[in-house]
DSSP file (Angstrom, degrees, kcal/mol; ACC not computed):
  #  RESIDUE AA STRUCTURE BP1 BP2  ACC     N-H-->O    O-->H-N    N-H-->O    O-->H-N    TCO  KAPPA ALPHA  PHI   PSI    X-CA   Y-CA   Z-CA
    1    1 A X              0   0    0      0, 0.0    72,-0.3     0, 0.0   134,-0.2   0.000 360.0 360.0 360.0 144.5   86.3  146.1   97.9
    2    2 A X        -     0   0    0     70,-0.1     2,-0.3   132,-0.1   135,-0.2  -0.180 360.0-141.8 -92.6-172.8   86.8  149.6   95.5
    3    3 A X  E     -A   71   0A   0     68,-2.1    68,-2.4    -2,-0.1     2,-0.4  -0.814  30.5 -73.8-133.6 169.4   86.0  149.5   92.2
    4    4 A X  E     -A   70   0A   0     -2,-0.3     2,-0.5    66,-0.2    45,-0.2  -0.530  31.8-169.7 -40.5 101.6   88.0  151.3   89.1
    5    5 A X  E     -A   69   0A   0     64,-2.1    64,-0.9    -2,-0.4     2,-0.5  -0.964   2.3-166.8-104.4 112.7   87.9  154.7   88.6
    6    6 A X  E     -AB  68  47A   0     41,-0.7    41,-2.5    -2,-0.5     2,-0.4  -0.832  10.2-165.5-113.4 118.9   89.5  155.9   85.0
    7    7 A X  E     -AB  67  46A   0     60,-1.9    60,-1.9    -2,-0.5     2,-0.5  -0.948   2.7-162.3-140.1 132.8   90.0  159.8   85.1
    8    8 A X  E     -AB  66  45A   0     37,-2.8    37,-1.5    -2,-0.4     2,-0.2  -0.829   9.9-148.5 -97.5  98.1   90.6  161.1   81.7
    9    9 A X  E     +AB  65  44A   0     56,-1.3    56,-0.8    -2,-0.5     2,-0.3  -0.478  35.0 165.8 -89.4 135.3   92.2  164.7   81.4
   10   10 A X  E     - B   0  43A   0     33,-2.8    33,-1.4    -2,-0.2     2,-0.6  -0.932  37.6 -96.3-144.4 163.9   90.6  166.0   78.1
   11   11 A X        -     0   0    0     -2,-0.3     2,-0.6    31,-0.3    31,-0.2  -0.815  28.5-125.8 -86.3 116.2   90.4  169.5   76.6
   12   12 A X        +     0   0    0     -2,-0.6     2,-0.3    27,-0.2    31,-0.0  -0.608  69.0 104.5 -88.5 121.1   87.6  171.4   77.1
   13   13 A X  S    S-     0   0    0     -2,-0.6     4,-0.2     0, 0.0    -2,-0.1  -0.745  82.5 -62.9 134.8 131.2   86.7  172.2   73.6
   14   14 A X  S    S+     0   0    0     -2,-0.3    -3,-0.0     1,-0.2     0, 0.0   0.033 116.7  12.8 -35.1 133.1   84.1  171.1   71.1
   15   15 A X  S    S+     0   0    0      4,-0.0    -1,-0.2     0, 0.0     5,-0.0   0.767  92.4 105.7  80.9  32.5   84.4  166.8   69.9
   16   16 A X  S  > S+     0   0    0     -3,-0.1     4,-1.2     3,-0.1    -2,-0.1   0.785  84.3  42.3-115.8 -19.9   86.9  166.0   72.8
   17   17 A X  H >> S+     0   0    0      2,-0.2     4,-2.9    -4,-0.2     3,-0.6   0.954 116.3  40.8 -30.0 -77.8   83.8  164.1   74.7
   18   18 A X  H 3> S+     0   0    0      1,-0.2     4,-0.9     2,-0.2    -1,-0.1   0.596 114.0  63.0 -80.7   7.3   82.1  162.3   72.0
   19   19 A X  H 3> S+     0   0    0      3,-0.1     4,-1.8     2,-0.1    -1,-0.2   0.858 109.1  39.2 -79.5 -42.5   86.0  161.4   70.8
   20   20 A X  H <X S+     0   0    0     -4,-1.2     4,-1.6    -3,-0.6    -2,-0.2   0.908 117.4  46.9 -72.4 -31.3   86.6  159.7   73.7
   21   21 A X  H  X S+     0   0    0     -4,-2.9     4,-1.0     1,-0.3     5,-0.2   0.894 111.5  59.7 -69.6 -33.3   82.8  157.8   74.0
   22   22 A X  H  X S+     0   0    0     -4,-0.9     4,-2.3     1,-0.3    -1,-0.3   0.881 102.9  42.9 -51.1 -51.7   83.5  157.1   70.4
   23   23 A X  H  < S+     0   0    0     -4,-1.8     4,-0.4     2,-0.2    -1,-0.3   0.840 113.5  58.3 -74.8 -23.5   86.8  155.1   71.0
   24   24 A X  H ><>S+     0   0    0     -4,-1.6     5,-3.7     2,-0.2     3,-0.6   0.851 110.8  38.1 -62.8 -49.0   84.8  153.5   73.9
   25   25 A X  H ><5S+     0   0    0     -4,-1.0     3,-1.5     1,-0.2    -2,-0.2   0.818 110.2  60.0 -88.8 -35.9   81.8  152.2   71.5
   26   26 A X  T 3<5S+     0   0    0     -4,-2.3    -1,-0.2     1,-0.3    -2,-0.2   0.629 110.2  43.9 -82.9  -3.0   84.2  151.3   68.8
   27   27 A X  T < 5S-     0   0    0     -3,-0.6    -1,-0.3    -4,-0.4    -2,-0.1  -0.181 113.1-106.8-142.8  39.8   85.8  148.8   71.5
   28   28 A X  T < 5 +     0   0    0     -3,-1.5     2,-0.5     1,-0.1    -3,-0.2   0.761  69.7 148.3  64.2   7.0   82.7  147.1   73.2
   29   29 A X      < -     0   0    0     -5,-3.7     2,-0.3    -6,-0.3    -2,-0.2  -0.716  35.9-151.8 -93.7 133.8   83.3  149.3   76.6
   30   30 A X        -     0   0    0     -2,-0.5    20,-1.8    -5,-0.0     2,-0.4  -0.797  10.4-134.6 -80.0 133.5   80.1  150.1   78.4
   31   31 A X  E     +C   49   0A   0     -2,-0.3    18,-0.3    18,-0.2     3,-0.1  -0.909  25.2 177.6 -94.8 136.7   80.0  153.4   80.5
   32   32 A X  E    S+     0   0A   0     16,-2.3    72,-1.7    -2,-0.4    73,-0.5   0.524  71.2   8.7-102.0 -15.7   78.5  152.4   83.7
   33   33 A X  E     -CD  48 103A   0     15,-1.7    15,-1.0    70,-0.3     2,-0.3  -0.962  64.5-168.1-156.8 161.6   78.9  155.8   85.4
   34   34 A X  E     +C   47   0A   0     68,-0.5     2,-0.3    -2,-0.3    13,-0.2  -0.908   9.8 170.4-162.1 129.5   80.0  159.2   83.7
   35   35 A X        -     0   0    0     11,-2.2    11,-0.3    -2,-0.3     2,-0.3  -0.846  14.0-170.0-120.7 161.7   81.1  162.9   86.0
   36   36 A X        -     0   0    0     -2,-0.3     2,-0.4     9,-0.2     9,-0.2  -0.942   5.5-178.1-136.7 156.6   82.7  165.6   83.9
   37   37 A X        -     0   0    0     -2,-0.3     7,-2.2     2,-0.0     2,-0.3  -0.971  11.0-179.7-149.2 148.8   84.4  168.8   85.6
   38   38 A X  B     -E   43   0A   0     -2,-0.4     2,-0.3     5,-0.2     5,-0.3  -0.948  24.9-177.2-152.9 170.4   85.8  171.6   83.9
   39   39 A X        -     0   0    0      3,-2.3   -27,-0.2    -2,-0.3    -2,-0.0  -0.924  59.3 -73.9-164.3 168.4   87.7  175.1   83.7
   40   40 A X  S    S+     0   0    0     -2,-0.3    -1,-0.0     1,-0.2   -29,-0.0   0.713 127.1  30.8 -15.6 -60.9   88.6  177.0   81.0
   41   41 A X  S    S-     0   0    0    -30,-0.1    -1,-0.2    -3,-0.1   -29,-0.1   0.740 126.3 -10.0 -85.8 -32.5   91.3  175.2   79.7
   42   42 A X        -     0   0    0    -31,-0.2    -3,-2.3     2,-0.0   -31,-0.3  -0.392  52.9-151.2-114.8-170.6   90.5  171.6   80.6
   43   43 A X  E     -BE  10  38A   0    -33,-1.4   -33,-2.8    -5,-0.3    -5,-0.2  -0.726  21.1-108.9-150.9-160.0   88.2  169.4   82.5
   44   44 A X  E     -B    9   0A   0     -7,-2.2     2,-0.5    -2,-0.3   -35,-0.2  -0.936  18.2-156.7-103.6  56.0   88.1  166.0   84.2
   45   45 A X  E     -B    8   0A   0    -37,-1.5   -37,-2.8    -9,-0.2     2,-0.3  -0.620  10.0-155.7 -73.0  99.7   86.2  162.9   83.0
   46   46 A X  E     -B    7   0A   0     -2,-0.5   -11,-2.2   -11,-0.3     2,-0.4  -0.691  16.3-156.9 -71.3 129.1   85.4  160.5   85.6
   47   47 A X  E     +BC   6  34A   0    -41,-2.5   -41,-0.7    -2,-0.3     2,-0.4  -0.833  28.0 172.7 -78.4  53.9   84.9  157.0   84.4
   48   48 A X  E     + C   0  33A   0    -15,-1.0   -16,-2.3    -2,-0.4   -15,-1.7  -0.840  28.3 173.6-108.9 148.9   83.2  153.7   85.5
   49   49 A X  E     - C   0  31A   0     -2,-0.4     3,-0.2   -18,-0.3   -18,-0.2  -0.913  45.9-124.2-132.1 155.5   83.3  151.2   82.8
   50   50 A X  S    S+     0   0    0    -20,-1.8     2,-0.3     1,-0.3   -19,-0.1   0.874 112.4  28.5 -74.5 -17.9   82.4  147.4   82.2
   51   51 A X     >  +     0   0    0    -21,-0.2     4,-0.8     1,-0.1    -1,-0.3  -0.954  66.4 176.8-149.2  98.0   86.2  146.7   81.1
   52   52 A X  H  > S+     0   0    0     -2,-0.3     4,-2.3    -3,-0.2     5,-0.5   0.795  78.0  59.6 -69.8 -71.3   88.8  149.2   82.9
   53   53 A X  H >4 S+     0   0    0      1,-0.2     3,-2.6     2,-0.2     4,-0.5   0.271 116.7  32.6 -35.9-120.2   92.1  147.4   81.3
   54   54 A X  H 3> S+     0   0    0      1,-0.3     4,-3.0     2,-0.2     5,-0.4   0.345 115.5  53.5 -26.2 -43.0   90.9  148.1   77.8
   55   55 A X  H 3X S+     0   0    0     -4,-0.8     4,-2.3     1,-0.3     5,-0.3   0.998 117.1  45.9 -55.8 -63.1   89.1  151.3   78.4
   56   56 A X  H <X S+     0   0    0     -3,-2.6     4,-1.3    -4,-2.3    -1,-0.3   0.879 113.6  43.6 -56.8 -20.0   92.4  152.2   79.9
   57   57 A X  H  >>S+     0   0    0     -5,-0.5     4,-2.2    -4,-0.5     5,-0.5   0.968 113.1  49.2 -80.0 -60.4   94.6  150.9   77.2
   58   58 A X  H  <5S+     0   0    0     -4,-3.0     4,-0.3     2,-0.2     6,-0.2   0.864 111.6  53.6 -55.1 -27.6   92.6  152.3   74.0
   59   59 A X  H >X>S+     0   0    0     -4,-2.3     3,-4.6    -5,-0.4     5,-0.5   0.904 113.2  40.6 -58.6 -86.5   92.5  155.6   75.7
   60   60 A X  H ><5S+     0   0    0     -4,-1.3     3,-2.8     1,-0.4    -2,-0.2   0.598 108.3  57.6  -7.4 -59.6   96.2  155.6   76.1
   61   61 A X  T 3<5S+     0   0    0     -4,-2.2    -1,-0.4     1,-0.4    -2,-0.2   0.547 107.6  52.1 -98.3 -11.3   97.0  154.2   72.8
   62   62 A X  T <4<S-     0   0    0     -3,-4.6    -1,-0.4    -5,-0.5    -2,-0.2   0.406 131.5 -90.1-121.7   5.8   95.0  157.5   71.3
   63   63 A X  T <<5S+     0   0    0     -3,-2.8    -2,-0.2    -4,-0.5    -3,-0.2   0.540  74.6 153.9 126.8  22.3   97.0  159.8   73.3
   64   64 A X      < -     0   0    0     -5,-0.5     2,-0.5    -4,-0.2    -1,-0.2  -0.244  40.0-137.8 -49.5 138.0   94.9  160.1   76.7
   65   65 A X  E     -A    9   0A   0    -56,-0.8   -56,-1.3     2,-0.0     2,-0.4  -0.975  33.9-175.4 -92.6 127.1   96.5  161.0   79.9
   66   66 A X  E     -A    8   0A   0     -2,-0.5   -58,-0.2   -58,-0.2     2,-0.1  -0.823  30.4-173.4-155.6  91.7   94.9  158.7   82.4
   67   67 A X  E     -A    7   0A   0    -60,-1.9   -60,-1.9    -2,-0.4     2,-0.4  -0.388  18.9-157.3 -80.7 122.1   95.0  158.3   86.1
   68   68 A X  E     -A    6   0A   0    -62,-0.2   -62,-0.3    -2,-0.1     2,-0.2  -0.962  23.6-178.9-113.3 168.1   92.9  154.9   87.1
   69   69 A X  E     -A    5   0A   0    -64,-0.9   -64,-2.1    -2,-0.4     2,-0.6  -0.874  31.6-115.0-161.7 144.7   91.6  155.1   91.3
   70   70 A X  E     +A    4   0A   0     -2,-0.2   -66,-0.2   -66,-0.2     2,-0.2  -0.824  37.6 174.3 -92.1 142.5   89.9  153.3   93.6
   71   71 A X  E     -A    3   0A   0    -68,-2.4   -68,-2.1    -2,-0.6     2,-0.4  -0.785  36.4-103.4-135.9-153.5   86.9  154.8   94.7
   72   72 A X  E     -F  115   0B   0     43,-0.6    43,-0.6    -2,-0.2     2,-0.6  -0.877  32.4-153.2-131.6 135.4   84.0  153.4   97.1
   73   73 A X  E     -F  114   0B   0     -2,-0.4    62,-2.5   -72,-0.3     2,-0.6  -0.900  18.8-176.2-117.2 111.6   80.6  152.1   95.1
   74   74 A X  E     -FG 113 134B   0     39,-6.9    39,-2.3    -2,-0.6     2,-0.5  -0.895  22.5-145.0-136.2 145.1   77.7  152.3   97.0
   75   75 A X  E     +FG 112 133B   0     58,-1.1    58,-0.6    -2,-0.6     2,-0.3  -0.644  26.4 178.7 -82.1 129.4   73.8  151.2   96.7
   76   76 A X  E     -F  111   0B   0     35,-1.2    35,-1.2    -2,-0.5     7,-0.1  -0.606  32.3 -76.9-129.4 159.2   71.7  153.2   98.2
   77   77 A X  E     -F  110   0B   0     -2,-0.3    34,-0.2    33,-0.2    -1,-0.2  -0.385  33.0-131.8 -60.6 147.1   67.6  153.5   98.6
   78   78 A X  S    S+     0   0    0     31,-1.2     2,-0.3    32,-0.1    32,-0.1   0.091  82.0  69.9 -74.6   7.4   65.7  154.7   95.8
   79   79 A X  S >  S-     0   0    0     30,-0.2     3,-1.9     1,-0.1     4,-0.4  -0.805  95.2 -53.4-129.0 151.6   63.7  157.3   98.0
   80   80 A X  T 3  S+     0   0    0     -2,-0.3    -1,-0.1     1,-0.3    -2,-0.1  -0.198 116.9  13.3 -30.2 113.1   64.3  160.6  100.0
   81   81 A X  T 3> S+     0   0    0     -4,-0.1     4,-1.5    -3,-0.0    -1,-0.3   0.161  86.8 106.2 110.5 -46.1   66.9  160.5  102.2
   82   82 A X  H <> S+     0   0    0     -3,-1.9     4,-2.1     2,-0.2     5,-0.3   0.715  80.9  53.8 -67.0 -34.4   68.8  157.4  101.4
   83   83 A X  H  > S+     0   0    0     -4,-0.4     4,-2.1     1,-0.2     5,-0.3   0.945 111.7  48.6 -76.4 -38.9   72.0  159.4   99.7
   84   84 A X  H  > S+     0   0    0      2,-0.2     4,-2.8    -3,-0.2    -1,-0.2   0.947 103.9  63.2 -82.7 -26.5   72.2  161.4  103.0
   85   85 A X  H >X S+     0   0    0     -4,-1.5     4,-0.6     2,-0.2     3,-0.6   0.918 112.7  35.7 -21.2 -82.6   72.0  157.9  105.1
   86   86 A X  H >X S+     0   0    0     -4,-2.1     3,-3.3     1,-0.2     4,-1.4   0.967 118.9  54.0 -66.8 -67.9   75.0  156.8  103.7
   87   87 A X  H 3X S+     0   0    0     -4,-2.1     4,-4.9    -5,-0.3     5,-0.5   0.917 112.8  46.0  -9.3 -69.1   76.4  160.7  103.7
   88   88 A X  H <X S+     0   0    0     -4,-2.8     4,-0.7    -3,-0.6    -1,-0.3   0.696 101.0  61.5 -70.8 -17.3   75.7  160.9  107.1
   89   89 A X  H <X S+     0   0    0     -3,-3.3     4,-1.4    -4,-0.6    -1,-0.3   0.886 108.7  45.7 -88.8 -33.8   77.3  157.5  108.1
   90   90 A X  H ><>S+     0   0    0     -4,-1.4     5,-1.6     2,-0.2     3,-0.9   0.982 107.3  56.4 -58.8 -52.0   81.1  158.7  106.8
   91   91 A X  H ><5S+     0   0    0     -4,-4.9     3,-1.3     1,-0.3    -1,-0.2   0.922 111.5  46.4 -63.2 -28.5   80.8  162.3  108.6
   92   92 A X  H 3<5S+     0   0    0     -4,-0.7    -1,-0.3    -5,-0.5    -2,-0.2   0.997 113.9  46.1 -51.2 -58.6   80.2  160.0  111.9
   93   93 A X  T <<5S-     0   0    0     -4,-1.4    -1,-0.3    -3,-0.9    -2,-0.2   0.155 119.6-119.3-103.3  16.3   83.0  157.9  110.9
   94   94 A X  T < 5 +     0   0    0     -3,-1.3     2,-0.5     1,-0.2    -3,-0.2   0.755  66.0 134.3  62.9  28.6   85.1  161.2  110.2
   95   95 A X      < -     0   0    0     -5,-1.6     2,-0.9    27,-0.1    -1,-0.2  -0.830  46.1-144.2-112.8 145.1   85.8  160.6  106.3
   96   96 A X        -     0   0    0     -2,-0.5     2,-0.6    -3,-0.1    22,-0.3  -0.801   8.9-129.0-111.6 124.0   85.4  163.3  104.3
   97   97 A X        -     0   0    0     -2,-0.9    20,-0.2     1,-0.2     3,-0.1  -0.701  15.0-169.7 -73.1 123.4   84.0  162.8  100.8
   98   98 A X  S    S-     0   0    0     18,-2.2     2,-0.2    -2,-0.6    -1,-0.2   0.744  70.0 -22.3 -92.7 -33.1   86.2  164.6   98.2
   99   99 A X        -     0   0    0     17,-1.1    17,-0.3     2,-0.0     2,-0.2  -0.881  59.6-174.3-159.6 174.1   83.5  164.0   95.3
  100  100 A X        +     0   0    0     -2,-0.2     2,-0.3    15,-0.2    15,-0.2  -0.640   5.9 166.8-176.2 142.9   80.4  161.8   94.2
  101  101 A X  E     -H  114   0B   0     13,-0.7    13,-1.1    -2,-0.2     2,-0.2  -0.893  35.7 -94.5-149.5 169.2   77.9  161.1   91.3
  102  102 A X  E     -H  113   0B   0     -2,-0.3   -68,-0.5    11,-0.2    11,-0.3  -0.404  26.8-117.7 -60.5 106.7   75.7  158.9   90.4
  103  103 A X  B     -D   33   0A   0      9,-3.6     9,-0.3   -70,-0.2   -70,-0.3  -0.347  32.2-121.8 -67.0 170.9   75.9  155.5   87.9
  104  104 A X  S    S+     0   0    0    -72,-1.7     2,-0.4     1,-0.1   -71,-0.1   0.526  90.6  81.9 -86.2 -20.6   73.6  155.8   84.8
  105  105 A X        +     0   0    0    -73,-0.5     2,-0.2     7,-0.1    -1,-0.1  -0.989  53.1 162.3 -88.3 120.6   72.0  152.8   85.8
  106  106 A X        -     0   0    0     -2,-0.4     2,-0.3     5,-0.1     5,-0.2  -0.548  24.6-136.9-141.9 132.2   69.1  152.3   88.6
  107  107 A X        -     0   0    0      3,-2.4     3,-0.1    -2,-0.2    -2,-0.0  -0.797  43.0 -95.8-105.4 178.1   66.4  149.7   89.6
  108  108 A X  S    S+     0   0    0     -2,-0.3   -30,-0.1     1,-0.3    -1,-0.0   0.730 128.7  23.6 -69.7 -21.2   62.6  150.2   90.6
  109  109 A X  S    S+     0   0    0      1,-0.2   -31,-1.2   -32,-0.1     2,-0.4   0.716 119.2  48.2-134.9 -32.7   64.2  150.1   94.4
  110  110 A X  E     -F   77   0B   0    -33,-0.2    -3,-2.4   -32,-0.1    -1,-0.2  -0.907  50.5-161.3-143.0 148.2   68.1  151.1   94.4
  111  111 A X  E     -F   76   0B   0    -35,-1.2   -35,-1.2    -2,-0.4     2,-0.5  -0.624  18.9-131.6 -91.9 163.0   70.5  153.7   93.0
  112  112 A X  E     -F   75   0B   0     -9,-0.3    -9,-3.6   -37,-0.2     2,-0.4  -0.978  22.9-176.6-133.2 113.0   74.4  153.5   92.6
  113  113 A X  E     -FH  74 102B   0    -39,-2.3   -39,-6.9    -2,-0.5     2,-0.3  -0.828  18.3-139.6-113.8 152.4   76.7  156.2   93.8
  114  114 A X  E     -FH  73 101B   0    -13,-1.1   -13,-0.7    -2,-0.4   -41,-0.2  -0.803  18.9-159.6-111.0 152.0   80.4  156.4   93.5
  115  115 A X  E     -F   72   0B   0    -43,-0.6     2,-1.0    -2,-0.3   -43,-0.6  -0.834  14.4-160.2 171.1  65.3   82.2  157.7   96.3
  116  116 A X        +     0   0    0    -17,-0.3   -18,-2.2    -2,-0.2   -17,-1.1  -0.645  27.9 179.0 -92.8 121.6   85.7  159.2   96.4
  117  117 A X        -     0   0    0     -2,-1.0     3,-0.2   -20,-0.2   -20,-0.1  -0.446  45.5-130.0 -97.1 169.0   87.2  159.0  100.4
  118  118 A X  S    S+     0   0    0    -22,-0.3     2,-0.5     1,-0.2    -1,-0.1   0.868 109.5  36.0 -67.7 -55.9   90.2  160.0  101.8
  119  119 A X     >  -     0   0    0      1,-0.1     4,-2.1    -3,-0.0    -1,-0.2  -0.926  69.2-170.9-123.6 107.4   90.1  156.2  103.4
  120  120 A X  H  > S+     0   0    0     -2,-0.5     4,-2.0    -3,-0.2    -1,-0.1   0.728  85.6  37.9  -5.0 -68.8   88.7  153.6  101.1
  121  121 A X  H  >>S+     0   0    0      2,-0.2     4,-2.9     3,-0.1     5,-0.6   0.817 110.6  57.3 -89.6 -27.6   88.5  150.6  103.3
  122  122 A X  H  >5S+     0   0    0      2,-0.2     4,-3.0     3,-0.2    -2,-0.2   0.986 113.1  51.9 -66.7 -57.0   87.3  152.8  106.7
  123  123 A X  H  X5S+     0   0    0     -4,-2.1     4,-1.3     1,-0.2     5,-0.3   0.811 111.4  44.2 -15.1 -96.9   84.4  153.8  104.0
  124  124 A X  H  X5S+     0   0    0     -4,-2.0     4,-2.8     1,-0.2     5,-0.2   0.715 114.2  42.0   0.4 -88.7   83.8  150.5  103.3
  125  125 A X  H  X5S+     0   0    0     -4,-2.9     4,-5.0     2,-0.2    -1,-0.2   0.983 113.0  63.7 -42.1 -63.0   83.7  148.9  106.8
  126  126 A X  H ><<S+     0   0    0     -4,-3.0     3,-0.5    -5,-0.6    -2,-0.2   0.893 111.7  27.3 -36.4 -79.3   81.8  151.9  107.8
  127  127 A X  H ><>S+     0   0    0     -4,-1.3     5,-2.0     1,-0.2     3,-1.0   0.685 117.7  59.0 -79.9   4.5   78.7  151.5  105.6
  128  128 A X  H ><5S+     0   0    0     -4,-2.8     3,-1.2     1,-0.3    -1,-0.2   0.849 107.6  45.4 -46.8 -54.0   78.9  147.9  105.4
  129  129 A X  T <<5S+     0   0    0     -4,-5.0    -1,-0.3    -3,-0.5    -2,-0.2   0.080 109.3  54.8 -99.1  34.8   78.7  147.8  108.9
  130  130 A X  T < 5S-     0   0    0     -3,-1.0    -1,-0.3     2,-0.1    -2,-0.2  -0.181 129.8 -93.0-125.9   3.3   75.3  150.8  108.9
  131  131 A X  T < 5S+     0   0    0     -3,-1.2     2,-0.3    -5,-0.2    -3,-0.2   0.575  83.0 142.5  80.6   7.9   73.8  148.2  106.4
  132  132 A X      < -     0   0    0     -5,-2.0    -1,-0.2    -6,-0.2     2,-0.2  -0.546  46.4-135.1 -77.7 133.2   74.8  149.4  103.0
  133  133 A X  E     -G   75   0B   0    -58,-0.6   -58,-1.1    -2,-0.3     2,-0.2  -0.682  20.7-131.5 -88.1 162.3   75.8  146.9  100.3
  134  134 A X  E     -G   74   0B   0    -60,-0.2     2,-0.3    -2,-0.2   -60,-0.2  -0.543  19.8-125.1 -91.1 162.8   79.3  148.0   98.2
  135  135 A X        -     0   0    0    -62,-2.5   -62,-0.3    -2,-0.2     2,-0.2  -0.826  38.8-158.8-103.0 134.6   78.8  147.8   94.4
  136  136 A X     >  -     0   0    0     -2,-0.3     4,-0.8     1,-0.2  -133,-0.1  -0.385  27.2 -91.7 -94.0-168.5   81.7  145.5   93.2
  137  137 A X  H >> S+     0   0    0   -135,-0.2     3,-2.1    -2,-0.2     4,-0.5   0.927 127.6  39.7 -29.1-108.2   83.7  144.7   90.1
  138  138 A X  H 3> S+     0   0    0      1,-0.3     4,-0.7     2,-0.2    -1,-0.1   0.686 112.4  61.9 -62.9   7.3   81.6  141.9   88.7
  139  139 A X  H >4 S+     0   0    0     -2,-0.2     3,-1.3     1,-0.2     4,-0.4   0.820 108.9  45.4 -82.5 -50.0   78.0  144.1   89.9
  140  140 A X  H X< S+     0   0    0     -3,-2.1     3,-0.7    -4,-0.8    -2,-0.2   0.761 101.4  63.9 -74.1 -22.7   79.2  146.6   87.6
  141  141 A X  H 3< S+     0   0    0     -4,-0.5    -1,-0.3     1,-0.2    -2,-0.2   0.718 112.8  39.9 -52.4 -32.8   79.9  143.7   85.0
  142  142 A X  T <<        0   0    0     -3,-1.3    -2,-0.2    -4,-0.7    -1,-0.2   0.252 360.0 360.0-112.4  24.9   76.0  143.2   85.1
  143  143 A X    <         0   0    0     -3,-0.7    -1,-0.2    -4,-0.4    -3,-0.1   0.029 360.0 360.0 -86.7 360.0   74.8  146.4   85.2
């Protein structure tokens, strides 16, 4: 199963960050996961959130442009080595990762990485079936 991905085209230029995190805290949304990329003019804000509808709506409604995405959520070993496990189980399985970072939240044993594929479900199946759990929806509701 994917999860939600919210990418937020913002203007790269001072307060256009803490404008959007602002409307975020003013409406009860948790960031579970946070990338930014940028170039002169713009960047990119990748998104995981506890509430994707709203996040997406309040953005909008304040004049966002906003793409939402599946990407692939996956838990991974806490220890050396583990990120490239899972790495290493797509290039086998011929899917090429376009991007990845990290959620903001961790336990004493597991990390959470976010995962944009070409193929979603071959992902999936793939590390599912190398022993990797997926992060869902509701995991990310209780993060």
């Amino acid at each position: 199963m994917a999860i939600k991905q919210l990418t937020v085209f913002i203007q790269n230029k001072k307060g256009t960050v803490v404008s959007v995190t602002d409307i975020l805290a003013k409406n009860n949304i948790n960031l579970r996961a946070l990338s930014i990329a940028e170039t002169q003019e713009f960047g990119i804000l990748r998104l995981i959130v506890n509430d994707e509808e709203l996040a997406e709506r309040v953005l909008k409604e304040n004049g966002y442009l906003i793409r939402v995405i599946d990407v692939v959520g996956v838990k991974i070993g806490d220890e050396p080595g583990k990120l490239t496990s899972a790495l290493d189980v797509l290039d086998k399985a011929d899917i090429n990762v376009e991007y990845l970072y990290a959620f903001m939240a961790r336990t004493e044993k597991h990390a959470y990485v976010v995962l944009r594929v070409e193929d979603n479900a071959k992902a999936q199946k793939s590390l599912t079936d190398a022993g990797f759990k997926m992060i869902t929806e509701a995991d990310i509701a209780k993060l």
